[in-house]
C-alpha positions as CSV (number, residue, x, y, z in Angstrom):
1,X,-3.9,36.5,-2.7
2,X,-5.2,38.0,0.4
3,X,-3.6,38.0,3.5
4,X,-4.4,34.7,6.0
5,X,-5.9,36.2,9.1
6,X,-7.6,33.3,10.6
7,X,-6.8,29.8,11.4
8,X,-10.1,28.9,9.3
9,X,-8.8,30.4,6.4
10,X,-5.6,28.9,6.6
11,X,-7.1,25.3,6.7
12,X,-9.4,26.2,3.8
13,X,-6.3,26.9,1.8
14,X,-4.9,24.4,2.8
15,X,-7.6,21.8,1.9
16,X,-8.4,23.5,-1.5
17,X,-4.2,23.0,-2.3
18,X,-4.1,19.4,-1.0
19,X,-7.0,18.4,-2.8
20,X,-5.3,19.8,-6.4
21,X,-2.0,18.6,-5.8
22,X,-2.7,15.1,-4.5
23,X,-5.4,14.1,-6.7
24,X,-4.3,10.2,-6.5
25,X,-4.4,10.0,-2.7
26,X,-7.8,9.6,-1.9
27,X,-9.5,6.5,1.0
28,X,-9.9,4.5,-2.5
29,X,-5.9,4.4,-2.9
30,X,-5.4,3.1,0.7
31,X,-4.6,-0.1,2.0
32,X,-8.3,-1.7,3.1
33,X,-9.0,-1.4,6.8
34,X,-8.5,-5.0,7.2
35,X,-4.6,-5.0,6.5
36,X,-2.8,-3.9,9.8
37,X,0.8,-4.3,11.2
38,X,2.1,-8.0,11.9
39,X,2.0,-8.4,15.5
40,X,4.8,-6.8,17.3
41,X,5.0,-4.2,15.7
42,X,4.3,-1.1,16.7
43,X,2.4,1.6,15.1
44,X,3.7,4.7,16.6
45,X,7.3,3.7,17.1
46,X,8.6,6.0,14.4
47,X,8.9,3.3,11.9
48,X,8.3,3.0,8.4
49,X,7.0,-0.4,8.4
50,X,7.1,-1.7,4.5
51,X,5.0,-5.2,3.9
52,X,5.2,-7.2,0.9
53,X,3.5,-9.9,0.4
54,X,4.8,-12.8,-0.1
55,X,2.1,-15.3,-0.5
56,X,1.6,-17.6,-3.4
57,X,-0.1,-15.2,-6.0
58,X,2.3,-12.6,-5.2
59,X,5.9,-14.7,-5.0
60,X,4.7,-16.3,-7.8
61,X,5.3,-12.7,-9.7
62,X,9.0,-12.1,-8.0
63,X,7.6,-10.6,-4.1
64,X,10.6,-12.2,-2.8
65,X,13.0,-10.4,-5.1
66,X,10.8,-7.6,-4.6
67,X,11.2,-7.8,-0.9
68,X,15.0,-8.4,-1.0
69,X,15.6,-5.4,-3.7
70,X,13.5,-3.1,-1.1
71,X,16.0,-4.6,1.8
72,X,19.1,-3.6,-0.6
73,X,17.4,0.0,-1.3
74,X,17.3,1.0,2.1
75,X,20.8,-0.1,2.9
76,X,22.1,1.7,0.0
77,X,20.0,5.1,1.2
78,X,21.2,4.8,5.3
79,X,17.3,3.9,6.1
80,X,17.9,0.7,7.6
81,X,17.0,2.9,11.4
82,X,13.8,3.9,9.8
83,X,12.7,1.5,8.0
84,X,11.7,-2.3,8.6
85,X,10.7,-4.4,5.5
86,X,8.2,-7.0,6.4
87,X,6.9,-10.1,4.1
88,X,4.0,-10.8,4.6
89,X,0.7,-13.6,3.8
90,X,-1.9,-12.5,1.0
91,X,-3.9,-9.5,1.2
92,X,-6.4,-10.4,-0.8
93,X,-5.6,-8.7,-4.1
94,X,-4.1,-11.6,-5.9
95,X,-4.9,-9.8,-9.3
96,X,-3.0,-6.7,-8.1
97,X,-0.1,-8.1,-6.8
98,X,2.8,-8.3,-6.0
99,X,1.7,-5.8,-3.5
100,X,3.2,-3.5,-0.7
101,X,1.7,-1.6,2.1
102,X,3.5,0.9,3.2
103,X,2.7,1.9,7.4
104,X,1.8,4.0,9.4
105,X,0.6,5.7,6.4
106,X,-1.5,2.9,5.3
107,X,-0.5,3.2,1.2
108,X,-0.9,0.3,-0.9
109,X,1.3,-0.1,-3.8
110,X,0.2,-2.3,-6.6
111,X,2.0,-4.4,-9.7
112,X,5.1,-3.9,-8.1
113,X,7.9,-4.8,-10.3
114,X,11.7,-5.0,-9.2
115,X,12.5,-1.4,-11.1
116,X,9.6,0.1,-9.3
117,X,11.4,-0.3,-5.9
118,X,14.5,2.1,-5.9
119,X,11.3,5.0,-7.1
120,X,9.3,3.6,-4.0
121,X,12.2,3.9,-1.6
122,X,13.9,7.2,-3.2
123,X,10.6,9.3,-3.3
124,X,8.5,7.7,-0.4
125,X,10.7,6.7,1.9
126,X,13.6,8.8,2.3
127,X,11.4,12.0,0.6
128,X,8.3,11.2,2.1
129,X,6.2,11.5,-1.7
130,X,3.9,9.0,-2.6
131,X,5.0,7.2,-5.9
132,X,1.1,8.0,-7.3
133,X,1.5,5.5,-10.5
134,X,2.0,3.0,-8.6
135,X,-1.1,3.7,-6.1
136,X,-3.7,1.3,-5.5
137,X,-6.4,1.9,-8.1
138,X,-4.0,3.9,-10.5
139,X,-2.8,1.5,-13.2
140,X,-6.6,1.4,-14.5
141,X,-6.6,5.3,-13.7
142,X,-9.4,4.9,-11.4
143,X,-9.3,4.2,-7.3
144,X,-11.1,0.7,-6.5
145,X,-14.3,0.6,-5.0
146,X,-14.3,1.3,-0.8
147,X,-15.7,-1.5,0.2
148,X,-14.5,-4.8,-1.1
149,X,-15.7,-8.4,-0.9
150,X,-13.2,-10.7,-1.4
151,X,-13.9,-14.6,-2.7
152,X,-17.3,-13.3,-2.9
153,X,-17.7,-15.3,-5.8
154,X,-16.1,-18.1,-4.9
155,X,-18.5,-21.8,-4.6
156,X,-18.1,-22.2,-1.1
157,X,-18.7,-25.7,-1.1
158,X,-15.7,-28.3,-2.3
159,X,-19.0,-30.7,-3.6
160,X,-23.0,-31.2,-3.9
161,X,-23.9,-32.3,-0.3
162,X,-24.8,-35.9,-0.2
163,X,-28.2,-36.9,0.3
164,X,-29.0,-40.4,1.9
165,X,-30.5,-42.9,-0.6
């Protein structure tokens, strides 16, 4: 290897090693720009802020256990100053769910199951490494699309209009 002379160099290397030793993290595997902090919170308090929803689809698939388990996890691991868990309404990825966003980094976990959450707290939270099965998009090995429209299919009328006889 040759020696590092310049900062442009350095930040070369560095971009070459991040891009083959986080191949999971890409803009596909984060949270959609649409999903931001509950209100009151704030971004760049030092906080890890963990949301899980716990709307319908999700609670329907244990979020609140999920939710609970993560509030055990980081009692058990002396994060309870770092970390805030948050439940949360639907993101709008019923079919991925139950789901958590993990802020200020912005990462979406997917399919959560209860045993997924000591990984999630152990290795992102207290060891700041992303738990990269579980990333958005990863399940299916492949990132979801950037740009999403939600309900798009959806009828968006209840009935035919009614038309005067």
């Amino acid at each position: 290897m040759q020696p590092i002379t310049s900062y442009a160099q350095l930040l070369a290397l560095y971009e070459q090693e991040t891009a083959k030793t986080n191949l999971r993290l890409r803009k596909e595997n984060l949270a959609p720009d649409f999903i931001q902090l509950p209100e009151g919170c704030q971004p760049n308090s030092g906080e890890i802020h963990v949301m899980v929803c716990a709307d319908t689809g999700c609670a329907a698939s244990n979020s609140l256990g999920i939710a609970d388990k993560f509030e055990a996890a980081v009692v058990k691991y002396g994060l309870t100053d770092q970390v805030k868990i948050i439940r949360t309404g639907c993101f709008g990825l019923c079919s991925q769910g139950p789901v958590v966003v993990v802020h200020p980094e912005r990462i979406m976990y997917t399919k959560i199951t209860p045993d997924n959450v000591e990984e999630i707290v152990t290795s992102h939270l207290r060891d700041g490494h992303y738990v990269e099965h579980l990333l958005l998009g990863a399940q299916e090995g492949k990132p979801l699309p950037t740009t999403m429209t939600l309900f798009s299919s959806r009828n968006k009328s209840a009935s035919p209009p009614v038309t005067a006889a």
